[in-house]
N, C-alpha and C positions, 0 to 999 in steps of 0.2 A: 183308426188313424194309422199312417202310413210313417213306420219306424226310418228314421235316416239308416239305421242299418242295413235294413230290407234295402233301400234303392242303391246302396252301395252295391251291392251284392247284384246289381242288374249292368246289361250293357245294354243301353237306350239305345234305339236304331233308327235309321232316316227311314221312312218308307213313303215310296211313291205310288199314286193309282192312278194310271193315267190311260189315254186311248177314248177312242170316238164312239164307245158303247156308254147306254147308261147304267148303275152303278157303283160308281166311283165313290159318292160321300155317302148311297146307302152302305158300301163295305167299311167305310172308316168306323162310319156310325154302329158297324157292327161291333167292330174291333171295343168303340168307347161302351157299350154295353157288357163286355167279356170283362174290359177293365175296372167300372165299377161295381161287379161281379166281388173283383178283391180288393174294393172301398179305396181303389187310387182318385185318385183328382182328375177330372175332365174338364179340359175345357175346346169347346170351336171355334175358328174365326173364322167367319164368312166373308170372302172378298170379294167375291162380285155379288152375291146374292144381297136383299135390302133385307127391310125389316118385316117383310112380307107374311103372313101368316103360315107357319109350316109346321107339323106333326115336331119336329126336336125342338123348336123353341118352346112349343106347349111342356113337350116332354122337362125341359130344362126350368119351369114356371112350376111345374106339379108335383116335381118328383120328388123334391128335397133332400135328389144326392149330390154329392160333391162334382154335378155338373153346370159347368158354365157355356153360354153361347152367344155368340157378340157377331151381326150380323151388319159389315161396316161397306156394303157394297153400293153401288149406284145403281143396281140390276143389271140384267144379261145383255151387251153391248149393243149385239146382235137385234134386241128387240128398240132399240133405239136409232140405230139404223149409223150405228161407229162408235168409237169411242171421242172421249172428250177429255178435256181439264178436269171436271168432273171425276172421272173414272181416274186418272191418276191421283189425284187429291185422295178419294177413298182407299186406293191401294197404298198410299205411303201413310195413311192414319192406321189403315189393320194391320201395316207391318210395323208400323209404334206398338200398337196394342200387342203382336206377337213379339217383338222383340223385348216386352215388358216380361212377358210368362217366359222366353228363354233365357231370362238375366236374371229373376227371380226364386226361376224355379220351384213355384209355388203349383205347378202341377206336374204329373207326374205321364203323362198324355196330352198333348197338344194336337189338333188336326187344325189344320190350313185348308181349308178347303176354298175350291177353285182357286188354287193357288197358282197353278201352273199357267190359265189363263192369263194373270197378272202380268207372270215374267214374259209368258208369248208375247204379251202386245207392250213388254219393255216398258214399265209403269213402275219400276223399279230396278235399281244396279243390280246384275244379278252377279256378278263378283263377289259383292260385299253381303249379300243374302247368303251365298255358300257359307262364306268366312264368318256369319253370324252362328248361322247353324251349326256350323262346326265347333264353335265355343260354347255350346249349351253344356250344361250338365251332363253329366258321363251315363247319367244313370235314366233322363227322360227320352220319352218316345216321342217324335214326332212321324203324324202322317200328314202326306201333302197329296190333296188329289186337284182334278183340272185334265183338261185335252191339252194335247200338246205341249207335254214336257221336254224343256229343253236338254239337249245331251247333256251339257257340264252339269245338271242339275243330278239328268240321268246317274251321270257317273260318280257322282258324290255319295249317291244314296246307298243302304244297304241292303233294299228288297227293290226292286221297281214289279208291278203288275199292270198287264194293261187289258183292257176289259173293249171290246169290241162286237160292234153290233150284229148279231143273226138275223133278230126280228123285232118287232118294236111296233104296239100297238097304234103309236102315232101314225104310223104310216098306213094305218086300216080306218082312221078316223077317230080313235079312241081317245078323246082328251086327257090330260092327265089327272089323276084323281089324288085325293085325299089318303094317306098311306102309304101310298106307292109312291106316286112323283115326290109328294111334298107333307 
């Protein structure tokens, strides 16, 4: 268990992963493994992703560490062919459910993942998302990954990375697999 002194003792940082390579929530995901590493609280929200079968939600079902993972999306917009009423509705319920873990502060790691999509296609005020995040706890980490990070997000944050593509099996016909993609 994670001492209030101990998180005192930390300066939580915004970190973004963004850019048109893939991955962005595999590096987050790395990041939550380092951290329950030293028994911090994890938790993910998924906001475009559904409740799709994926290697972390097994992970978060079998592990029995202090990880959470809430997968609140409509799926990839893109595979639908736009976005909808739908796709807003689920982005302002996983930013209920995040803004619950940043007022709380009952973890000590937060990722948002495909977050940045959300704010791209304005499914949520991104003024008042800043001025959320900025009120967290002094002492948690949030990562936010997603293509196309918007600048004031850019600017707010305390790491941004952006991860772009070289090569990519998709493009040779390799579907995506078990592990790797998902």
């Amino acid at each position: 268990m994670i001492k209030q002194e101990d998180r005192e003792k930390r300066h939580g940082l915004l970190i973004n992963i963004t850019g048109p390579g893939k991955g962005k929530t595999t590096s987050a995901l790395g990041t939550c493994l380092r951290a329950l590493g030293w028994n911090w609280k994890v938790a993910v929200i998924q906001f475009i992703k559904n409740d799709s079968e994926t290697g972390e939600r097994h992970f978060g079902d079998v592990s029995g560490m202090p990880f959470e993972i809430c997968s609140l999306g409509a799926g990839f917009t893109w595979r639908k062919g736009g976005s909808s009423n739908e796709d807003t509705q689920c982005a302002e319920n996983a930013w209920q459910k995040a803004g619950e873990y940043l007022a709380e502060g009952r973890v000590d790691l937060l990722v948002l993942d495909e977050f940045n999509i959300a704010l791209d296609k304005k499914y949520l005020p991104l003024d008042k998302v800043i001025a959320t995040l900025r009120d967290r706890p002094s002492w948690m980490h949030v990562i936010i990954t997603g293509r196309n990070a918007p600048a004031a997000l850019i600017e707010a944050c305390d790491l941004v990375s952006e991860i772009r593509e070289i090569k990519h099996p998709f493009n040779a016909g390799i579907p995506a697999q078990k592990g790797i993609e998902f």
